[in-house]
Steps between C-alpha positions, in 0.01 A plus 500: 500500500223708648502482859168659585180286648159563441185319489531339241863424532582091646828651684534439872550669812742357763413524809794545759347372855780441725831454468687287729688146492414164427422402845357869568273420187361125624395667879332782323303205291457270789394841720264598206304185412471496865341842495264409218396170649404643843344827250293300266359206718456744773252732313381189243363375909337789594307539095442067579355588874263797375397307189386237723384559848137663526625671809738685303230624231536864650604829312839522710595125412372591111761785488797323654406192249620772276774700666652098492468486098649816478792373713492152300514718150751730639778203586406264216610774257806574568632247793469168255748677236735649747565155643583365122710809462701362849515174406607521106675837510326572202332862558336539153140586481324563202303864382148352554533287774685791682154667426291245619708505848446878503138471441388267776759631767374857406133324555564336791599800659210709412271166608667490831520898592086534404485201691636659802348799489125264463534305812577844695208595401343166584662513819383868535112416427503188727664708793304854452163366384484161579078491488519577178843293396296222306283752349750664357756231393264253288644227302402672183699877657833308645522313139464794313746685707839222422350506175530863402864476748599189245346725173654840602838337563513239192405838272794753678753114462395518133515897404917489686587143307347679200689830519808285628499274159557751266803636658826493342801285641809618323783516764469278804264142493660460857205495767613596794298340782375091468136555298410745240387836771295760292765743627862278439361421136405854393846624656647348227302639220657734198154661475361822670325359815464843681074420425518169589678585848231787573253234438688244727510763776124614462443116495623468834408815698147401371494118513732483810507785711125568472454159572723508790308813642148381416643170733643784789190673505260119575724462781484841708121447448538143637765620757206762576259266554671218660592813773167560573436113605494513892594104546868427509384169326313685293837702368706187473196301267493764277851623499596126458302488149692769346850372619562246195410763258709797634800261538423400140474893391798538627713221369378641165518843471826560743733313234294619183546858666834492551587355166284756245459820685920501635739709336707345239743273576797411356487147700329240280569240749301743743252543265458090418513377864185774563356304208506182593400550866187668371453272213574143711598526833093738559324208280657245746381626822146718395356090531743468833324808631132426456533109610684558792346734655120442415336217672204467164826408285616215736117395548466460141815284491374287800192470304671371169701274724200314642361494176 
């Protein structure tokens, strides 16, 4: 019997999640659907309040409307099968719809990280130049920009689930971490992948790390200028509008970071618990983050309340 997978092969991966005991495995579900509750209504709120309120019709508000699909994509992917995978003990997944979860988490990603690096720059050109803010970000310029962030990232999501499909599978089927990772799946492959992992690694020092920098670089300009404001009130107004975003920045890239860029370990329990705290536990509390501790947010839900 020929063990190999392709892409056009109907075999199936298994993915391996966690491994623990019966009553280990319900309070992982229990803790999980939790997770994904608070995750998905959490940011399906926020995408409901900006859809909605007039008040919130503002470039800032437009981008997090987005940063929360990307969050809502990024959990519905994987979280949903995990939980079956918990609750049935069956850890089968098939070829293509281990490609499918690849694609959009891959996309997600890439929408989220653009994302990020867009509202710096938002933040940067309502903070540095704010005469000119609504000149510059028009309706027609902020919708172009998530566009282009959604196009750029949907065409680098395709070009790895592409390059990932024609692999070979002939030894192991056994993924080891709870959704189908770009890096656990091509781990396993009985092909060459030496070109696909330069490409994975050029991916990220360009789509990541640049990003990361270009977002580094708006804030010591806004750091800059909010230094130069005499007003202690003054500092606190517009150090207060960046603080949701940096703590959001952070929540992102410090797991991400940690996860890709680390030496190789040998701990793929280490390397699973590092992805689901960046791929649930951030998702959870970017919405916690910008409700709690922006006063538009809570207006909006007063507002919708009275309504």
């Amino acid at each position: 019997m020929n063990n190999c997978l392709n892409r056009s092969s109907e075999n199936e991966f298994y993915i391996v999640a966690f491994s623990m005991s019966s009553m280990g495995q319900l309070q992982l579900f229990l803790g999980l659907l939790i997770i994904y509750l608070m995750a998905f209504l959490g940011n399906l709120i926020i995408i409901f309040l900006v859809c909605l309120v007039p008040k919130l019709h503002t470039p800032m508000y437009f981008f997090l409307c987005n940063l929360a699909v990307a969050d809502i994509t990024s959990t519905s992917v994987s979280i949903p099968k995990l939980l079956t995978i918990t609750l049935t003990q069956d850890h089968r997944i098939s070829f293509p719809c281990c490609m499918i979860q690849m694609f959009f988490f891959i996309l997600s990603v890439d929408g989220e990280t653009f994302m990020l690096t867009i509202m710096a720059y938002d933040r940067y050109v309502a903070i540095c130049k704010p005469l000119q803010y609504y000149a510059i970000m028009r309706k027609k310029m902020y919708i172009v920009m998530a566009a282009s962030a959604w196009i750029v990232g949907a065409l680098n999501s395709l070009s790895h689930t592409i390059l990932t499909s024609v692999l070979q599978f002939c030894y192991s089927h056994d993924i080891s971490n709870f959704f189908c990772d770009l890096n656990s799946v091509i781990a396993l492959s009985s092909t060459d992948i030496t070109s696909q992992k330069i490409f994975i690694f050029s991916e990220v020092v360009i789509i990541t790390i640049v990003q990361f920098m270009l977002i580094i670089v708006s804030y010591l300009f806004i750091f800059s200028a909010i230094w130069k404001i005499r007003s202690s009130s003054g500092h606190m107004k517009a150090f207060s509008s960046c603080t949701s975003h940096l703590i959001t920045v952070i929540l992102f890239y410090a797991p991400m970071m940690i996860l890709y860029l680390k030496p190789k370990s040998e701990s793929k329990e280490q390397d699973t618990l590092l992805s689901m705290v960046y791929l649930v536990v951030v998702p959870m509390l970017n919405p916690l983050v910008y409700s709690l501790r922006n006063k538009e947010v809570w207006g909006a839900i007063f507002f919708q309340k009275l309504n």
